[in-house]
Wavefront OBJ file of the C-alpha trace (Angstrom):
o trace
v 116.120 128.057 101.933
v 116.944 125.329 103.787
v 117.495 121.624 102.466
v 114.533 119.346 102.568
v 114.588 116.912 105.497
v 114.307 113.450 103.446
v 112.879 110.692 104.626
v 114.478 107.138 105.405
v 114.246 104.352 103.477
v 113.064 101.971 103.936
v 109.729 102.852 105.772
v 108.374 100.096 107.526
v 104.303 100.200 108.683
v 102.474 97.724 110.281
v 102.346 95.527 106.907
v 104.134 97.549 104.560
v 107.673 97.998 103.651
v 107.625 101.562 101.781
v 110.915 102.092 99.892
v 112.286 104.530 96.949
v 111.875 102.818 93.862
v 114.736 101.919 91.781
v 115.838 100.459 88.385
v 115.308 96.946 89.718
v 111.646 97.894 90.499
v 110.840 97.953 86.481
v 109.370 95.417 86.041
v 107.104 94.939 89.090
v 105.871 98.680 88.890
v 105.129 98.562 84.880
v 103.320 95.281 85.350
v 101.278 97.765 87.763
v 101.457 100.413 85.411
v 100.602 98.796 82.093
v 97.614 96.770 83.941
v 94.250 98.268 82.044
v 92.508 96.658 85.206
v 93.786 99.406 87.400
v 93.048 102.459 84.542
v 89.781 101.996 84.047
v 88.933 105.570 85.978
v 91.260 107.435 83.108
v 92.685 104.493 80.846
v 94.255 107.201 78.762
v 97.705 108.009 81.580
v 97.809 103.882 81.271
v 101.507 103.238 80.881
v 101.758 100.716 77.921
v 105.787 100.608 77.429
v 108.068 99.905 79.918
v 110.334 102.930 78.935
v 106.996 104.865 80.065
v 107.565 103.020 83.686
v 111.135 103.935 83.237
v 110.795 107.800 82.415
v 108.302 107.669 85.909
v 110.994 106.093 88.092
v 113.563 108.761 87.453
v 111.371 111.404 87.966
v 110.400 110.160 91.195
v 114.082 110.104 92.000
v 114.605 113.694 91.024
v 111.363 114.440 92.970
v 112.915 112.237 96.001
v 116.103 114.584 95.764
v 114.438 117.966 95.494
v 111.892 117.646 97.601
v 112.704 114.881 100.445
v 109.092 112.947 99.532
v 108.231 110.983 96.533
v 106.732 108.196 95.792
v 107.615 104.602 96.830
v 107.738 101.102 95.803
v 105.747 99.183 98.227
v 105.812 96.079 99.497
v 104.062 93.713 101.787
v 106.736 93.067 104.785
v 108.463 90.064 104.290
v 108.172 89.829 100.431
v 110.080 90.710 97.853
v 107.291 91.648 94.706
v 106.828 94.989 94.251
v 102.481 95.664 94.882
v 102.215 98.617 93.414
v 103.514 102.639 94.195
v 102.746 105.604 96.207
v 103.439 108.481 98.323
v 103.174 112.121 98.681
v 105.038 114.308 95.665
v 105.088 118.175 95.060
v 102.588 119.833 92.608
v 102.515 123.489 91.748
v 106.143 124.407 92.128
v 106.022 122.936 95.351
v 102.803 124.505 96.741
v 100.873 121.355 97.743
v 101.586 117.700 98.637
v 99.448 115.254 95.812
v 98.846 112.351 97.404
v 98.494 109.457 94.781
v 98.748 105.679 95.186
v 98.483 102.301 92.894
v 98.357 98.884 93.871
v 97.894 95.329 92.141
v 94.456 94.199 91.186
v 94.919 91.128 93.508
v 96.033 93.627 96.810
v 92.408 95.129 96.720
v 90.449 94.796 99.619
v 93.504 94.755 102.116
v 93.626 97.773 103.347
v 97.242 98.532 101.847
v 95.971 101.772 100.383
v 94.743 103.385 103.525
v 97.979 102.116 105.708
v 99.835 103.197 102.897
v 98.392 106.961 102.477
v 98.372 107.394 105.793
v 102.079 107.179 106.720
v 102.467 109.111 103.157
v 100.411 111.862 105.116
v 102.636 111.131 108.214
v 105.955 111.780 106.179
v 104.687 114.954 103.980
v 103.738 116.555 107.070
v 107.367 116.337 108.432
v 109.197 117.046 105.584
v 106.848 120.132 104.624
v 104.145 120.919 107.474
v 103.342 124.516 105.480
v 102.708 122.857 102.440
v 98.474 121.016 102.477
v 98.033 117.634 101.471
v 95.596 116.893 98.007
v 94.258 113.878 96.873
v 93.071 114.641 93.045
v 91.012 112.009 91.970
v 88.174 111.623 89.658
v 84.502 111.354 90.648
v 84.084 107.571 89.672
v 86.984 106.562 91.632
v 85.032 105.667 94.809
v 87.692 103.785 96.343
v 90.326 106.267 96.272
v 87.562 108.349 97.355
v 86.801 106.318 100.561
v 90.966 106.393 101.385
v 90.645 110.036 101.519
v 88.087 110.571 103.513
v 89.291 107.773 106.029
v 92.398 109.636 106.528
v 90.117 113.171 107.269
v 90.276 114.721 104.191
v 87.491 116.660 102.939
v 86.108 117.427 99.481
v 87.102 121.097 98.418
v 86.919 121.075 94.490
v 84.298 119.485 92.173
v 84.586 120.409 88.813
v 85.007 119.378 85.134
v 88.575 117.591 84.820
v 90.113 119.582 81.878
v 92.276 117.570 79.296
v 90.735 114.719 80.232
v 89.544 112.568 76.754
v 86.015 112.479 78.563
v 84.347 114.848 78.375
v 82.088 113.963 81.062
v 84.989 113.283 83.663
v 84.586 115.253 86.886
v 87.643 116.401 88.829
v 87.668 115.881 93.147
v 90.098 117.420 95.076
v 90.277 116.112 98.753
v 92.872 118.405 101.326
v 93.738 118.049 104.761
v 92.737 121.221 105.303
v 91.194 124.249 103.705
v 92.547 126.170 100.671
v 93.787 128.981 99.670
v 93.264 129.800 96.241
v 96.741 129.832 94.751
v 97.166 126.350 96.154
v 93.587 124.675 94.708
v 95.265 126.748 91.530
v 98.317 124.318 92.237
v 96.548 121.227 93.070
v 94.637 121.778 89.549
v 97.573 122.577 87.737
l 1 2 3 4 5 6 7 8 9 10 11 12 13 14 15 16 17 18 19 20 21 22 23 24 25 26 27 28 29 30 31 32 33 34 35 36 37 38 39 40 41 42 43 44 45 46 47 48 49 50 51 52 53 54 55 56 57 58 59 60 61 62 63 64 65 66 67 68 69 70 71 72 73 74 75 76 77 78 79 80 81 82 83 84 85 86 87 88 89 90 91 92 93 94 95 96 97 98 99 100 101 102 103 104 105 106 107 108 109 110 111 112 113 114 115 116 117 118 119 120 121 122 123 124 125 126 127 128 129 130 131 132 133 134 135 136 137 138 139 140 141 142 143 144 145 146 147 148 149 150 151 152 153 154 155 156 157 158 159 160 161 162 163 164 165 166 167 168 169 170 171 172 173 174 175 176 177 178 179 180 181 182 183 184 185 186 187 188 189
C-alpha cells in the first residue's frame, strides 16, 4: 500500500489559517476543551485536565502520520490564539473520514465552522477519495447539524447513541454519500 499523501501545513482559507496542532497549542485547545459551554450536547467527553488535552494532541499527531489527515489547530488569519480544532480523521480502521470540529464560544456565528469543514472535506477527499466522509453528531446538536448539511451531506443513520450516559441521546450520522454497511458499521464504531 502506498504512503498517504499528507497534507501541507499550514492550510490557509479565506479566513482561516488551519495548522497541525502542537505542544505549544495546550493551552489554547484545553481552554476549548475544558469549556462546559461548548459540551453541553454530551458534557460527559468534556476534557477537564490538561493532560486530557495533552493525550488528544499526540494522537492527532500519530493520526497526522498514519493517515496524512487529522485534525488541526485553527486560527483566524492574522492571529496568533488558537479558536478551537478540527479536521477530517480515520474511524473504523481507516474505513471512513469523521469529520468533527470545535470552536470558542465567542467564534459562534462566524461562519468558521462551515469554512472550516469544508476545506476538511476538500483535503480528505485528496488524501483518501475511496474512503466517505461522516459527520457523527447527536440529534440536539443543530448547529453542527446545519454545517453538514451546508456542505451536502445527507442524514443516513438515526438511532439510539450507545454508551452515551443519556439514555435518551440519539445518534446522526451525516455522509457525503451513501453507505455501505461495513462503513455505517465503522462510522458507529
Amino acid at each position: 500500500m502506498p504512503a498517504p499523501l499528507h497534507v501541507a501545513d499550514p492550510i490557509l482559507t479565506d479566513r482561516l489559517d488551519l495548522r497541525r496542532p502542537s505542544a505549544a497549542d495546550l493551552d489554547d485547545l484545553h481552554a476549548v476543551s475544558s469549556d462546559p459551554r461548548l459540551w453541553l450536547h454530551y458534557p460527559a467527553k468534556r476534557r477537564v485536565e490538561p493532560s486530557e488535552t495533552a493525550e488528544v494532541i499526540e494522537r492527532w499527531r500519530r493520526e497526522w502520520e498514519a493517515d496524512g489527515l487529522s485534525t488541526w489547530a485553527v486560527r483566524v488569519r492574522g492571529h496568533d490564539r488558537v479558536i478551537g480544532y478540527g479536521g477530517c480523521g480515520k474511524l473504523g480502521g481507516g474505513v471512513v473520514w469523521n469529520l468533527g470540529y470545535r470552536l470558542a464560544a465567542d467564534q459562534h456565528g462566524h461562519g468558521y465552522a462551515t469554512e472550516l469543514a469544508a476545506e476538511a472535506m476538500r483535503m480528505a477527499r485528496l488524501v483518501d477519495p475511496d474512503a466517505p466522509i461522516v459527520a457523527y453528531l447527536l440529534e440536539h446538536n443543530t448547529a453542527s447539524a446545519r454545517v453538514a448539511t451546508k456542505l451536502g451531506m445527507a442524514l443516513v443513520h438515526r438511532g439510539p447513541d450507545a454508551g452515551n450516559p443519556d439514555p435518551a441521546a440519539i445518534r446522526l450520522v451525516y455522509a457525503d454519500r451513501p453507505l455501505a454497511p461495513d462503513e455505517l458499521a465503522a462510522a458507529m464504531a
